[in-house]
C-alpha positions in Angstrom: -43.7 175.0 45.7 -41.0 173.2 43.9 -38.6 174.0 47.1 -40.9 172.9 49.4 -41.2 169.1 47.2 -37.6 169.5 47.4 -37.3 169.4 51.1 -39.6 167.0 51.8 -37.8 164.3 49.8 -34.2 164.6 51.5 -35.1 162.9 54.2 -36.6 159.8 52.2 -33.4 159.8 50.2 -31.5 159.7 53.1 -32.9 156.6 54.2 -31.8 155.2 51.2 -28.5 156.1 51.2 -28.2 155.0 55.0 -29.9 151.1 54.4 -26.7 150.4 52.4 -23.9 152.5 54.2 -22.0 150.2 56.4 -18.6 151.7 56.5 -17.6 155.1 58.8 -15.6 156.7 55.5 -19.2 156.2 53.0 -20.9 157.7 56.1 -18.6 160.8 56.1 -19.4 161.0 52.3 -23.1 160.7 52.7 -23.0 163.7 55.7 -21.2 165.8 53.1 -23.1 164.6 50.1 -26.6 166.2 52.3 -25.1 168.9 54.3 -22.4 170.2 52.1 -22.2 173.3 50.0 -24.0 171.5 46.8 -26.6 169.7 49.0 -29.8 169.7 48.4 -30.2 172.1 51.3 -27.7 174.7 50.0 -29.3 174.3 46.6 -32.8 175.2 48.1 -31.1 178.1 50.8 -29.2 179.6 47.3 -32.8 180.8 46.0 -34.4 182.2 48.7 -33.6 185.5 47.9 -36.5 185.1 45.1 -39.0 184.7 47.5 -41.8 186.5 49.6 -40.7 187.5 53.7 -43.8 184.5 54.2 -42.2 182.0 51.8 -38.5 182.4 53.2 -39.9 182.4 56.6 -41.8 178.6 56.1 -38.6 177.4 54.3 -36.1 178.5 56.8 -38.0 176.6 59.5 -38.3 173.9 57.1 -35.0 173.4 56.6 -33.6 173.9 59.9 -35.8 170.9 61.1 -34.6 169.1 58.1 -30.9 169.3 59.0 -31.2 168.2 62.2 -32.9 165.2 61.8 -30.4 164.7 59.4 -28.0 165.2 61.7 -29.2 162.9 64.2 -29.6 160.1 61.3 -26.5 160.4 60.5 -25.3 159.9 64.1 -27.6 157.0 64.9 -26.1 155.4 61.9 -22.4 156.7 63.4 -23.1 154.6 66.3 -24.6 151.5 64.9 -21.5 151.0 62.9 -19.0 151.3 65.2 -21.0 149.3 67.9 -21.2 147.1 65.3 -17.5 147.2 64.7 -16.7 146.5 68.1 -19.1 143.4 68.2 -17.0 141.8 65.2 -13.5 142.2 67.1 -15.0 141.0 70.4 -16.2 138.3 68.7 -13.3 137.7 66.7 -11.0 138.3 70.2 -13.4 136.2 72.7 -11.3 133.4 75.1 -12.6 130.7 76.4 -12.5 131.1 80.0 -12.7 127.4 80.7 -9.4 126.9 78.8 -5.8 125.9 80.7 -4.3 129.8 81.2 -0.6 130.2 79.4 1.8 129.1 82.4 5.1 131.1 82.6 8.5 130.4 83.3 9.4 131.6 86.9 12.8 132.0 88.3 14.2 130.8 91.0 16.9 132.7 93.8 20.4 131.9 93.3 21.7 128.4 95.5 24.7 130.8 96.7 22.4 134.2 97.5 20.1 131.9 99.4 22.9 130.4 101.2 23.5 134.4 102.2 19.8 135.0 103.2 19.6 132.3 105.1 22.3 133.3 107.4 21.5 137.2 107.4 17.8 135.5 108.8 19.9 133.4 111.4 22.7 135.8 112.8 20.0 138.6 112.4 17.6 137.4 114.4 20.3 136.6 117.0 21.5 140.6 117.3 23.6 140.9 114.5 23.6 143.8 111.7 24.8 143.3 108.2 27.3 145.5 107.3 29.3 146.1 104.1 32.1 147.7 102.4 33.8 148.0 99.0 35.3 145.2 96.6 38.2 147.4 95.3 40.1 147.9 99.0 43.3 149.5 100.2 45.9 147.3 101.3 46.0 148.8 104.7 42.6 147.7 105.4 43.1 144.1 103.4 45.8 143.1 105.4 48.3 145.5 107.6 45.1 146.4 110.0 44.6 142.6 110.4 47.9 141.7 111.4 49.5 140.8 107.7 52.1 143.4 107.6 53.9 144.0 104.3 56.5 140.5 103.5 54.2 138.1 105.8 54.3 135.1 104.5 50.6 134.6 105.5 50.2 136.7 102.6 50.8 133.9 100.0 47.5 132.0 100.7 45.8 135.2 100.2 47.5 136.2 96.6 44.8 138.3 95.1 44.7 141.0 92.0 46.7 144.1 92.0 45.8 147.3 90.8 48.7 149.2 92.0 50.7 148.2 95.0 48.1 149.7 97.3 44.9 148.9 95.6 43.6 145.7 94.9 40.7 143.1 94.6 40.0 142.3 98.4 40.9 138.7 99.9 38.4 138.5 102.1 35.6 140.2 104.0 37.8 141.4 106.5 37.9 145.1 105.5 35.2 145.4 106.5 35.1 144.3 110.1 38.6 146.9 110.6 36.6 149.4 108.9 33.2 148.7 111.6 35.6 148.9 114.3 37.5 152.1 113.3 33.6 153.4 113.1 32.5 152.2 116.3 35.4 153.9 118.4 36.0 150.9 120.9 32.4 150.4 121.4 31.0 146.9 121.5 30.1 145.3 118.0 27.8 142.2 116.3 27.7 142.6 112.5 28.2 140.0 109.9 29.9 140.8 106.7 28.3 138.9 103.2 30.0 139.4 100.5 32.3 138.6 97.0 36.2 137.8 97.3 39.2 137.7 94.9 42.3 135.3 94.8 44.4 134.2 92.8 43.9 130.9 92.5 43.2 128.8 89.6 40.0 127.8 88.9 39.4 123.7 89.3 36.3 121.4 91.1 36.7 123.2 94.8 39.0 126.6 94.0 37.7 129.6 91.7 39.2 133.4 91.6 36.1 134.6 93.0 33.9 133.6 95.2 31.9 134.3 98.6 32.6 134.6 102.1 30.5 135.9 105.1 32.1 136.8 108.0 31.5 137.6 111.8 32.6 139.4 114.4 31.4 140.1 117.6 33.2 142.2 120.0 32.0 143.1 123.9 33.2 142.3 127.9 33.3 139.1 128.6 33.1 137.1 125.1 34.8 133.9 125.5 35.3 131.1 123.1 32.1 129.6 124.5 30.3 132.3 122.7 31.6 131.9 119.7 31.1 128.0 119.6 27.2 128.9 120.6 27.1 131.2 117.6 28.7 128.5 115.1 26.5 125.8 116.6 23.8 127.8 115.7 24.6 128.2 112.3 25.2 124.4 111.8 21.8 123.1 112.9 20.3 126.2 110.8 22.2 125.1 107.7 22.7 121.3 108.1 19.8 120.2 110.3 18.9 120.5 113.9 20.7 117.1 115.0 24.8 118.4 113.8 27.2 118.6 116.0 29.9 120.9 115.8 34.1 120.7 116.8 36.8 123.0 117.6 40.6 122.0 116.2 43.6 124.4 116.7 44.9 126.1 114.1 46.1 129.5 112.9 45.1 132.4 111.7 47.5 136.0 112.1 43.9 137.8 113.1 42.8 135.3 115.6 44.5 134.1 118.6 43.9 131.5 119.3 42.2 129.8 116.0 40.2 127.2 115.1 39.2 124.9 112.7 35.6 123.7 112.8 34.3 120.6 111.6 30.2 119.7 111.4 28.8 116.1 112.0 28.8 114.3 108.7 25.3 114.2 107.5 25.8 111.1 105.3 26.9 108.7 107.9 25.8 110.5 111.0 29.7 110.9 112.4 30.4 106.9 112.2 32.8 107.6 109.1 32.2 106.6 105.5 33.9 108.3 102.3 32.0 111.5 102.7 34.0 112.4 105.4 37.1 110.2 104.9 36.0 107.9 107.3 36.0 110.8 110.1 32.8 111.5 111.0 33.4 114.9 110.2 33.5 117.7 107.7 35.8 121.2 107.6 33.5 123.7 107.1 35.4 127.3 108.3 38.3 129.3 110.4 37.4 131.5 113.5 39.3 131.9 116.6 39.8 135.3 119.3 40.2 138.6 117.6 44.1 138.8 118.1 45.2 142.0 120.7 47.1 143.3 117.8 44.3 143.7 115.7 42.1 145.2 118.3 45.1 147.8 119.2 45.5 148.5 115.6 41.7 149.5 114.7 41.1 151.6 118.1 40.2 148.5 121.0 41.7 148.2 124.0 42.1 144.5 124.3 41.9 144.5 128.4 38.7 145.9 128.1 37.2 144.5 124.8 37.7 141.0 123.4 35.7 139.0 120.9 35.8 136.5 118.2 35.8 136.3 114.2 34.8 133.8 111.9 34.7 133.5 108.3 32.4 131.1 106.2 32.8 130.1 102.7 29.4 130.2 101.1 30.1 128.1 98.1 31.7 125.5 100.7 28.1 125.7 102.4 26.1 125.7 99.4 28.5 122.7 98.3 27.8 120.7 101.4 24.1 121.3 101.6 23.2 120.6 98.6 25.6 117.5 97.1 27.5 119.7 94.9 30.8 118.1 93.7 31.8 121.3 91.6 32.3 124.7 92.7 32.4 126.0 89.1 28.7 124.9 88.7 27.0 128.2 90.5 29.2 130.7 87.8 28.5 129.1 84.3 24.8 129.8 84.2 23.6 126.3 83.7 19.5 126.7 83.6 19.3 123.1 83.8 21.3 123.8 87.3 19.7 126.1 88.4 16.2 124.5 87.9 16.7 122.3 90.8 16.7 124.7 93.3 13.2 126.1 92.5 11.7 123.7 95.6 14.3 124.1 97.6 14.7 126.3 100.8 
């Protein structure tokens, strides 16, 4: 039966068609071009109505067997191609494992936030906490609860930016120890207070308009001027190196009475004197001094019960000093080449 012929040739030109079929688009073609609606098995299934119940019985199975091992050609070719596709761009994609690897550009932390981490480590681990407060402050806070009334001429060295009379760009960390103590209700207190500044000062080698300042304070019974010197002495050896020495010069401050200057042990001659240190053996490297009565009064101490000290640390002055740095304008401008030569320091 010519039907029967029929059938039994699809599958032979199949193979055909498949040996030279290497694409997944001629594949498609070739699955339509046998299984479509003018296939050769729609061609034979469009005459069986001209044949006997026996006849259309035999064909039926016939052709049913046919289409599925068509089908499963068709998908066996399916997969070669694509694993064969996937060969060629693993191939194409390989790396040599024994190759140098790409090596990539790390950063490095910032000379003047390390500075800061290094001291949160330090006072930290000694029983402070790290407090802070806001940039834009009130000048109740900036200066009249520090004892810098309005018209104090200890205002001038403090000149900052204005954004109304009462608002402005804060001085110094400050605010934030009257704001701690307002909090804490006369209780005692150990917090250090990282953080930027703003004055109006023109920008040169050792002066810019902003810059960074951490200050301390630590308020209790019994806190003398011992304490604080232990606490500063502390700080030294961390920054400087275990064998610095520390002293204490009178000065003034309005929030501190009384104040001091304090100098560290030159590091480049060892406190004999060269031109480091202008021949002194030593190097000015903050203010502290007693929290002054007034100032405990006016942020809710009683100073016959609680006394303490404050000190305030320039970071760039630190940073400066630590690391050889003759300009202060260096850590702002972005300088990779600067920056670079921190990567191996700690």
């Amino acid at each position: 039966m010519d039907e029967l012929k029929e059938l039994d040739g699809i599958l032979e030109n199949l193979d055909e068609d498949l040996k030279n079929c290497n694409d997944i688009n001629q594949l498609a073609k070739t699955k339509a071009d046998y299984l479509g609606k003018k296939g050769p098995l729609a061609n034979v299934m469009a005459n069986m109505r001209n044949f006997s119940a026996e006849v259309k019985k035999e064909i039926g199975i016939r052709s049913n067997a046919i289409r599925k091992a068509i089908e499963e050609k068709i998908e066996e070719k399916r997969n070669n191609i694509e694993d064969a596709l996937i060969n060629a761009k693993l191939e194409s994609e390989k790396i040599d494992v024994t190759l140098p690897g790409v090596k990539f550009q790390t950063g490095v932390i910032h000379p003047l936030n390390q500075i800061v981490m290094d001291l949160e480590d330090l006072y930290i681990s000694m029983g402070y906490t790290v407090a802070t407060g806001p940039e834009i402050e009130t000048d109740e806070f900036c200066f009249e609860k520090l004892n810098l009334p309005k018209g104090h001429p200890a205002r001038d060295m403090q000149d900052t930016f204005y954004i109304n009379p009462e608002l402005l760009l804060r001085s110094q960390t400050s605010p934030v120890q009257a704001r701690k103590m307002l909090e804490e209700g006369g209780k005692p207190l150990k917090i250090i207070c990282p953080g930027k500044v703003y004055r109006r000062d023109a920008d040169d080698a050792t002066h810019s308009h902003q810059f960074m300042q951490c200050e301390g304070l630590v308020l209790g019974h019994d806190i003398t001027l011992a304490d604080l010197k232990g606490a500063l002495l502390e700080m030294a050896r961390k920054m400087f190196g275990k064998d610095r020495e520390i002293r204490l010069r009178p000065s003034f401050f309005p929030f501190t009475e009384p104040s001091v200057e304090v100098d560290v042990s030159c590091g480049m001659c060892h406190g004999k004197g060269c031109s480091t240190c202008k021949n002194s053996g030593w190097i000015e490297i903050l203010g502290a001094g007693m929290v002054n009565d007034n100032v405990l009064r006016m942020n809710g101490y009683d100073p016959n019960i609680i006394q303490g000290f404050a000190f305030g640390i320039g970071i760039e002055r630190l940073a400066m000093l630590k690391y050889n740095i003759d300009d202060i304008r260096n850590f702002y401008i972005n300088d990779v080449r600067f920056l670079e030569q921190f990567k191996e320091v700690k």
